[in-house]
N, C-alpha and C positions, 0 to 999 in steps of 0.2 A: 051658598058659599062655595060649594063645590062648583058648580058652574060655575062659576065667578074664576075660580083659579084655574080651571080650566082655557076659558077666555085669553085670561092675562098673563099664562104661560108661554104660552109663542109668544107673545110680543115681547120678556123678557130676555130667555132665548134670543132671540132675532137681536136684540141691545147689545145683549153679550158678544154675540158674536161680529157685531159691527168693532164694539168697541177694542175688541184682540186687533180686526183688521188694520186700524187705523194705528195702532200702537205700534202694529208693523212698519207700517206705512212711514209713521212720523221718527223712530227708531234709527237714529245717524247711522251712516253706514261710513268704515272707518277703513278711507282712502287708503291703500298699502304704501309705505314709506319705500320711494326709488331710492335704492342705495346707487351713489353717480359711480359713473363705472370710469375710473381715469387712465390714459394710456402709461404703462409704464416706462418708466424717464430712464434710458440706458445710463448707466454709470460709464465712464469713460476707462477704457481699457487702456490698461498699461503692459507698456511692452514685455516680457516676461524676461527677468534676469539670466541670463546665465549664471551657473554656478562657478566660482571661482577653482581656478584650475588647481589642482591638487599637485603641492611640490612635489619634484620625483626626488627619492634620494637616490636610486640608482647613478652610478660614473659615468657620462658621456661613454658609448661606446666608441671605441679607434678603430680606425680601420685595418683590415686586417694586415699585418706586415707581412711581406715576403722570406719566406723561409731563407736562412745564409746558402750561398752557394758553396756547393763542394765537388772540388776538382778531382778529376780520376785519377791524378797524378798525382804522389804522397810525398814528392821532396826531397827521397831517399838518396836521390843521385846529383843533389845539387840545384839549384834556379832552375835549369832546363833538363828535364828530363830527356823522352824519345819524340822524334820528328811526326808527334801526332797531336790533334786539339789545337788552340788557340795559344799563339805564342807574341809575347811582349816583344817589341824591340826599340828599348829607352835609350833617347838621345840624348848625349850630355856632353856639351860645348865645352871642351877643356882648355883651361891657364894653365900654362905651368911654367917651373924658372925661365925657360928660351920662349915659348911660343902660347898666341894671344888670338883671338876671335875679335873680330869687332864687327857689333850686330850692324851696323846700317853696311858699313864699306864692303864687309862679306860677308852681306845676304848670299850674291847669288851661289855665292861657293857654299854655305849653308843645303840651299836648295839642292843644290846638285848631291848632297851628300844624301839627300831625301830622296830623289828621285833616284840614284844607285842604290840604296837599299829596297826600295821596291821593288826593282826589276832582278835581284835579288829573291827577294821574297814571292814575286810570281813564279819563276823558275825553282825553287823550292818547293814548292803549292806542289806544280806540274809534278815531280819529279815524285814527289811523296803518292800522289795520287795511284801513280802507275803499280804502285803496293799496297794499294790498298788503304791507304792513313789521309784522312781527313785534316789535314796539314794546314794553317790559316794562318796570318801574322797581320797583328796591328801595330803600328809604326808613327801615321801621319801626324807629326806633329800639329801641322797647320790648320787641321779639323780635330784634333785634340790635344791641346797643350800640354796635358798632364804628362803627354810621354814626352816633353821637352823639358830640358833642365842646364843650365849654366852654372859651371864651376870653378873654383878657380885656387890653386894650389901653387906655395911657394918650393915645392920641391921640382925636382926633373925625373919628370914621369915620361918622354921621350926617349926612351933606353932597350935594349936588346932585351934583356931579362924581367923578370918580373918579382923582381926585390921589393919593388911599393907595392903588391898585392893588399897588403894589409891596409895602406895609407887610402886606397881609393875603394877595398869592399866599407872600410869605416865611412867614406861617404856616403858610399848607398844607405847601410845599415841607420845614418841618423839625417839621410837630408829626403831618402825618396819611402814614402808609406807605401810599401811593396803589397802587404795584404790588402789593403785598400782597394789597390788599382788591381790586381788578381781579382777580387770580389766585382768591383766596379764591371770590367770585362770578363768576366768568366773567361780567365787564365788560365792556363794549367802551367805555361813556361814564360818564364821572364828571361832574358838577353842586355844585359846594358851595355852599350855601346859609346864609349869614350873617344869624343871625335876631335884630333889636335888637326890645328890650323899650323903645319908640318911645313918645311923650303923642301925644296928636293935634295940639295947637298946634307950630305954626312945624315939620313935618314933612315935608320935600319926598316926592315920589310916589318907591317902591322903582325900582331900577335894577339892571342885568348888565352887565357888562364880560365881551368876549372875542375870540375871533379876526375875528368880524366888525368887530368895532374897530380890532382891532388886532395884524396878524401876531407881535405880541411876546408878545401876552395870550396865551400856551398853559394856563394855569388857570384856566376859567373860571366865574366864581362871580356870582352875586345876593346884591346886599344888600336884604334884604325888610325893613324896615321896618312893625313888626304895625298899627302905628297911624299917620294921615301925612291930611295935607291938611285939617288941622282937624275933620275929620267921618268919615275913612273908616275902618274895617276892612278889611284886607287881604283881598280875598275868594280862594274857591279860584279863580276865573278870572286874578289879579293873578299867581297863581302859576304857573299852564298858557301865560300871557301871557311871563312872566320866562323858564320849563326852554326857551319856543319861542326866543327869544333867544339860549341857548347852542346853538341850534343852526344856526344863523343863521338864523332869519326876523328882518328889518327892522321895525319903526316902520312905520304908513302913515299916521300922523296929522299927519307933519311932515315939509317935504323933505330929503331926504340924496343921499348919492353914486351911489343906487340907486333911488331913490325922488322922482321930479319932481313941483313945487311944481301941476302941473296934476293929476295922478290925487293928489297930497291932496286939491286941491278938489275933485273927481270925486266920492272917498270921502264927501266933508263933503256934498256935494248932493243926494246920492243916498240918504244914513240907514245908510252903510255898516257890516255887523255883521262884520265879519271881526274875529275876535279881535287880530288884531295895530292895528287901531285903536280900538277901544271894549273896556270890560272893563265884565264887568255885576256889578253889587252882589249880595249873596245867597251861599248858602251851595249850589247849584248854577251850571252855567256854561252859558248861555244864548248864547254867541255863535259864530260860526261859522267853521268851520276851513275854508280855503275854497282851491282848484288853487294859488294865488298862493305862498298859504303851505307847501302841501308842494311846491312845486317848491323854495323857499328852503333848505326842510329838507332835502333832497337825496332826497327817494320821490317824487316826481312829475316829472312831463315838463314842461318852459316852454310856459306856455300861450300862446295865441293872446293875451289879455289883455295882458302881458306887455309881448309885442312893438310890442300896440297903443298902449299906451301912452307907451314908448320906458323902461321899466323896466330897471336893471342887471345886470347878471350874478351868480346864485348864487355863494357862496362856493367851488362844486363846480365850477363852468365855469369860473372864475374862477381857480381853481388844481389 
């Protein structure tokens, strides 16, 4: 028996082990599942919003304005103080009871009264310069109108004296915006000038009313009369003669409060050409601006002259 299992042991063995083999062998083997690999699908991009712009409550800012201009000149002595800085000279085409302007027929007599204040006013310039003052005048109506003005009154403002003082500074005061056009130009002196369309017969000589007259006169204006004395045209020196009077230069041809009846005579003996006593005919100004006179006008020092004579006090020493 023993033999026996002996025998039949391998061979069982050897079964065994076939049989494991084959249950290997026959044993599915279990295919790994491909997961499908798929491309990913862009999604379509959208443009990115801007954020809505946030209200400003802040004011517009303005731009910045320009400060007011201020003149070195204080007033004190009337429209036109001294013969220095930027000076107005406003033209005002005057009506009055006898005498009429008419803009087309007389333009050119117009004109001509433009171009004698200019030449005027260069000769001014010049004469200031030589003391040192920065002397300059704006005028031209015809490149700026503002300083042209038409008026027209049923009185007779044509007269020696200056009894309508009143009647014609109340024009300026409600028909010309002075501070305005001072600000506009950077002013420091205004001049108006009243200019009558004048015959020659029975025409007294042009005349200025102003602080040198009279502490009340703070407007101070020329009535220039274009035609006057039976014979004369108003020449540019009649003109340079008048702007010197709003600034206070005196009369030397006649005595006043400032001016003694001895240096007239002085003047008269001697062939005196100072413009404040001779005015010369012609379309040029031949006569001479002279220390007496720019000391009046407030650019020059009191002369030795002056004193010699026993002459008044400037408007500027004076107050």
């Amino acid at each position: 028996m023993r033999k026996y299992l002996l025998r039949v042991l391998p061979a069982l063995l050897l079964l065994a082990a076939l049989t494991a083999c084959r249950r290997d062998m026959m044993a599915p083997t279990v295919t790994p599942t491909e997961t499908a690999v798929t491309e990913p699908t862009e999604q379509p991009t959208e443009a990115p919003t801007e954020a809505p712009a946030e209200s400003s409550t802040e004011p517009p800012t303005e731009a910045p304005t320009e400060p007011e201009w201020e003149p070195e000149y204080d007033g004190a002595l009337g429209s036109a103080g001294s013969l220095r800085g930027t000076t107005l000279l406003i033209s005002i085409f005057t009506n009055d009871a006898q005498t009429a302007w008419d803009d087309e027929a007389d333009r050119e007599e117009m004109l001509l009264t433009l171009n004698r204040m200019d030449t005027a006013a260069q000769w001014l310039t010049e004469q200031a310069a030589a003391y040192g003052s920065d002397a300059s005048f704006l005028y031209d109506w015809t490149a700026d109108p503002d300083l042209r003005y038409d008026a027209s009154f049923s009185e007779l403002l044509v007269r020696e004296d200056g009894g309508m003082y009143e009647v014609q500074a109340d024009y300026v005061r409600e028909n010309i915006d002075t501070e305005s056009l001072r600000q506009k130009y950077h002013a420091d002196n205004v001049i108006y000038f009243f200019l009558f369309n004048t015959p020659y017969e029975h025409t007294p000589n042009p005349w200025s009313l102003g602080f040198s007259s009279s502490t009340d006169y703070d407007i101070e204006y020329v009535n220039l009369y274009i035609r006057f004395g039976d014979i004369f045209d108003a020449p540019p020196s009649t003109y340079a003669h008048e702007i010197l009077h709003a600034f206070g230069a005196p009369d030397l041809y006649y005595e006043s409060t400032v001016i003694p009846k001895e240096f007239v005579d002085y003047c008269s003996q001697t062939g005196c050409n100072d413009i404040m006593f001779t005015v010369n005919a012609g379309e040029t100004i031949d006569s001479d601006f002279t220390p007496i006179d720019a000391y009046y006008v407030g650019i020059g020092a009191r002369p030795a002259e002056a004193d010699e004579w026993g002459l008044g006090p400037s408007e500027y020493d004076a107050n």
